[in-house]
MARSEMAR-254732 format. One line per 5 residues: number of its first residue (from 1); for each residue x, y, z of C-alpha. Coordinates in nm, 3 decimals, always signed. Each point is the difference from the previous one (the first is absolute). Layout:
N
NUM	X/Y/Z | ...
//
This chain:
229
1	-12.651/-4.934/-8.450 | +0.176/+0.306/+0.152 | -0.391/+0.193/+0.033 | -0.044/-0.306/+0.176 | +0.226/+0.004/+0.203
6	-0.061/+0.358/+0.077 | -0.307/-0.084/+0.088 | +0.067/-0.240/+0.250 | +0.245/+0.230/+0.154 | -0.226/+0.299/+0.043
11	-0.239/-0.250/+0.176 | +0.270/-0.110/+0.281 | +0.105/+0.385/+0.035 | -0.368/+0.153/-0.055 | +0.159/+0.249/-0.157
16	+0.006/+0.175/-0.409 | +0.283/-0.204/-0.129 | +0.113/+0.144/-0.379 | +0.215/-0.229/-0.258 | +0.271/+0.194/-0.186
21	+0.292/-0.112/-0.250 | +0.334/+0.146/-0.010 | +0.045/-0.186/-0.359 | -0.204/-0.106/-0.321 | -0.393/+0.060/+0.159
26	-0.129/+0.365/+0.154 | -0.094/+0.105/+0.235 | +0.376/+0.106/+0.107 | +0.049/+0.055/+0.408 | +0.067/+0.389/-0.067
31	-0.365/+0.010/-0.151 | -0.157/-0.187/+0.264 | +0.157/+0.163/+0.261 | -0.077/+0.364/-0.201 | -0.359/-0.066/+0.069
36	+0.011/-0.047/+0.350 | -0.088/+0.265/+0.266 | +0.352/+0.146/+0.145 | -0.191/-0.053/+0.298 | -0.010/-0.398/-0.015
41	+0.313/-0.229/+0.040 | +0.077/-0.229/-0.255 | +0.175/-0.331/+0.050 | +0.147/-0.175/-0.269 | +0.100/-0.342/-0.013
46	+0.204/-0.120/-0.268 | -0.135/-0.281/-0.145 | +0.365/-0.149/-0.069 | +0.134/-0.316/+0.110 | +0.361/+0.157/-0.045
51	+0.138/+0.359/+0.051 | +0.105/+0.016/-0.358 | +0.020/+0.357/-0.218 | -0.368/+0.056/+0.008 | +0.001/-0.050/+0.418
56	+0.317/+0.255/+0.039 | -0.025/+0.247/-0.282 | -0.316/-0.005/-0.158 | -0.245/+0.012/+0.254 | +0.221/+0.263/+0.259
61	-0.054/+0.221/-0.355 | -0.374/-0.066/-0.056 | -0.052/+0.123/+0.380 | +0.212/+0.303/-0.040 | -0.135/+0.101/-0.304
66	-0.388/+0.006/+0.134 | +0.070/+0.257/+0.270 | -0.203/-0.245/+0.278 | +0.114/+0.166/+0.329 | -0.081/-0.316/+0.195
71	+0.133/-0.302/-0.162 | +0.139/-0.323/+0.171 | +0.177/-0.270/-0.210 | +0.030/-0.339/+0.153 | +0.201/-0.292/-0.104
76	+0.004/-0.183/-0.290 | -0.216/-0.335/+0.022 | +0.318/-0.196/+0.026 | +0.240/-0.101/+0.068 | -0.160/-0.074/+0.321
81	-0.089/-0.309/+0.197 | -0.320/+0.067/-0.008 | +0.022/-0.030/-0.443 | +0.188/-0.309/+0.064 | -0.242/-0.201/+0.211
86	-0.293/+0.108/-0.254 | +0.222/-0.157/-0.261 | +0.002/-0.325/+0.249 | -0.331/-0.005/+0.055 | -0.080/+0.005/-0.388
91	+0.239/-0.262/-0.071 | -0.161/-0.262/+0.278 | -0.408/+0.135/-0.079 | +0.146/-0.110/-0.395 | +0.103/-0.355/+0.047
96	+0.367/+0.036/+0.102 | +0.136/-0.305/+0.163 | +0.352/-0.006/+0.209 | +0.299/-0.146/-0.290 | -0.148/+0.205/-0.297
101	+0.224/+0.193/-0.168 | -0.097/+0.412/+0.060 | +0.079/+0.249/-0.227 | -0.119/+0.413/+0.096 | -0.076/+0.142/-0.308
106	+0.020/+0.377/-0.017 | -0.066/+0.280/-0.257 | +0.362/+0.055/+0.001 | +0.209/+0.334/+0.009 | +0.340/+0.153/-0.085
111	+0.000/+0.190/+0.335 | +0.293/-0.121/+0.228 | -0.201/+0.079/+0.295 | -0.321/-0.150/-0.116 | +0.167/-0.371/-0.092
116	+0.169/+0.027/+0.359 | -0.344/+0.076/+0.153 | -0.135/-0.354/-0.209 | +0.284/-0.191/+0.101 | -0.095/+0.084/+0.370
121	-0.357/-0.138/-0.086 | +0.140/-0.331/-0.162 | +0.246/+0.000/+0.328 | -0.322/+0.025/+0.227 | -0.229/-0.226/-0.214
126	+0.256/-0.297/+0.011 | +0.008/+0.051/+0.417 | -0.403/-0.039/+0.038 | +0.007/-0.311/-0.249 | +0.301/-0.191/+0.099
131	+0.123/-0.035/-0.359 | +0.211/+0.149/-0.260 | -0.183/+0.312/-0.173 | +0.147/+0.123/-0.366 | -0.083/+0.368/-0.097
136	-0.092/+0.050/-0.381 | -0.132/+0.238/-0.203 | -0.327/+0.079/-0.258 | +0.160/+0.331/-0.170 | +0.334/+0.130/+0.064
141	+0.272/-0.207/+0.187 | +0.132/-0.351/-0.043 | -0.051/-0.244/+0.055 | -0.335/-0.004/-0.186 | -0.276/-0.198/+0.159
146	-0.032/-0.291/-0.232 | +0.384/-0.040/-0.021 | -0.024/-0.031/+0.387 | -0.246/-0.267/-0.018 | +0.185/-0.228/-0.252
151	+0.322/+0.049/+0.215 | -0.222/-0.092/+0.308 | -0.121/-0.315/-0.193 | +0.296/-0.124/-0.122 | +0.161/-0.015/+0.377
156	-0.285/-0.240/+0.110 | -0.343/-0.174/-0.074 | -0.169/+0.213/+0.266 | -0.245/+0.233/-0.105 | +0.046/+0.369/-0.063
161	-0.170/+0.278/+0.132 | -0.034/+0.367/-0.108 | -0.105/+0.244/+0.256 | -0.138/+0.308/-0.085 | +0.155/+0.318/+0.116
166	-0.186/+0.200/-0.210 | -0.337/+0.250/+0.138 | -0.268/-0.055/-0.309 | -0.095/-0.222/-0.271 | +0.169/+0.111/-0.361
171	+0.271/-0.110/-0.284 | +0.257/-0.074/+0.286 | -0.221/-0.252/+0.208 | -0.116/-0.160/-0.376 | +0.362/-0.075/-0.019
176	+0.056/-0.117/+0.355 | -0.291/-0.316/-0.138 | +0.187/+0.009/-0.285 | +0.321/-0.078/+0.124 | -0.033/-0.368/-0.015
181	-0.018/-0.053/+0.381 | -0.204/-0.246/+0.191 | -0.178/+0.204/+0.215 | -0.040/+0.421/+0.014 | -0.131/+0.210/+0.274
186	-0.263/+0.265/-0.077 | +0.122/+0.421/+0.037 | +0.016/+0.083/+0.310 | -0.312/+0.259/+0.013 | -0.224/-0.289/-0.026
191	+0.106/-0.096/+0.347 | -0.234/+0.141/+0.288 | +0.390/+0.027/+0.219 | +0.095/+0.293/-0.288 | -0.317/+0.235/+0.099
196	+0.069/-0.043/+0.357 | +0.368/+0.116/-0.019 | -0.059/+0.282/-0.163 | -0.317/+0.105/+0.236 | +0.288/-0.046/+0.255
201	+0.220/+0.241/-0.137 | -0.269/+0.221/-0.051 | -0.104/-0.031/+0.368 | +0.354/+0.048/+0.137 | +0.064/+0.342/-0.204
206	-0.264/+0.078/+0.073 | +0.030/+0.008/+0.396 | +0.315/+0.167/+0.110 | +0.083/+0.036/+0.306 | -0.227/+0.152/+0.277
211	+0.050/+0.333/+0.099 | +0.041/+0.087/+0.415 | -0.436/+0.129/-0.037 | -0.089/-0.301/-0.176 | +0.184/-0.255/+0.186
216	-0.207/+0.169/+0.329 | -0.349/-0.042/-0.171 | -0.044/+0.309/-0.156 | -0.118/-0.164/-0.392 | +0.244/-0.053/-0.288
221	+0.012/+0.124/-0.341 | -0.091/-0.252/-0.282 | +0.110/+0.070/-0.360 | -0.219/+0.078/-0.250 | +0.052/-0.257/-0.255
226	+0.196/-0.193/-0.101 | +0.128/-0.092/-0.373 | +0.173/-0.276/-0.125 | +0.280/-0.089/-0.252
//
């Protein structure tokens, strides 16, 4: 699903877009960005939907350590509006009617900055529905997903919805349906809104401000390529 999604990123930018892991999978961002020409620039967008560890430590490290002498970092996926209303959108396109009960389920993390960044998201979420929006968790954190959704039950007969905040298909969406909820929205890379976001980070670090000769007609530098984390 992430290739995908690559994919349909290096179409909007029509340029090389790379997919690198800072945990678990290679290849790391310090190899990818080893292998580049120190004459391209590299952008790298975190694929994160919270600036967590991996966002402020590990991937500031990864770029160090590859010795790229062009690099630019933008944000992390979210939280942003932009994440939020995706999130909207896949909660309407999935059935979602006004009075349901909303729960938005994350991986989960231990970093102080990260759950702050999530509650933001749930803050946001709960403005573009109208309704109350409870944040829960797959892996680490409480409370854990299906204890959200019995608690959500047991305050009403309504029905209760799980939306996704997670990028890709895997053990922690299995137990997002497995969480005993009514209804559950799909990752959030299935959703054509995800592709276009990042393209549009891509696009704006990748066109800085025009110098004095460029602004009166005289061309403009374009990087490269471009890469993609």
């Amino acid at each position: 699903m992430i290739g995908d999604l690559a994919a349909q990123v290096s179409a909007l930018v029509d340029r090389a877009v790379q997919v690198a892991f800072v945990d678990v999978l290679g290849p790391t961002p310090s190899e990818v960005l080893s292998a580049l020409p120190a004459s391209d620039r590299a952008v790298v967008v975190p694929a994160f939907l919270s600036r967590g560890y991996h966002v402020r430590r590990d991937l500031p490290a990864h770029v160090a350590a590859s010795g790229h002498p062009d690099v630019i970092v933008t944000p992390a996926l979210g939280p942003s509006t932009e994440i939020a209303r995706i999130v909207a959108r896949q909660l309407v396109e999935s059935g979602w009617r006004p009075g349901d009960s909303v729960i938005l389920a994350a991986a989960g993390t231990s970093d102080r900055r990260a759950r702050t960044d999530l509650h933001t998201t749930t803050r946001q979420l709960s403005r573009l529905t109208g309704t109350r929006v409870d944040l829960a968790f797959a892996a680490t954190g409480c409370p854990a997903v299906h204890n959200a959704v019995h608690k959500a039950r047991r305050r009403g007969g309504r029905r209760v919805v799980v939306a996704s905040y997670l990028l890709a298909d895997g053990l922690f969406q299995e137990r997002l349906y497995a969480s005993g909820a009514d209804l559950v929205t799909p990752p959030l890379g299935t959703h054509p809104g995800l592709a276009r976001l990042i393209a549009a980070r891509f696009g704006s670090a990748a066109s800085p401000a025009p110098t004095v000769e460029e602004a009166c007609g005289h061309g403009a530098l374009t990087p490269a390529s471009l890469d993609l984390w």
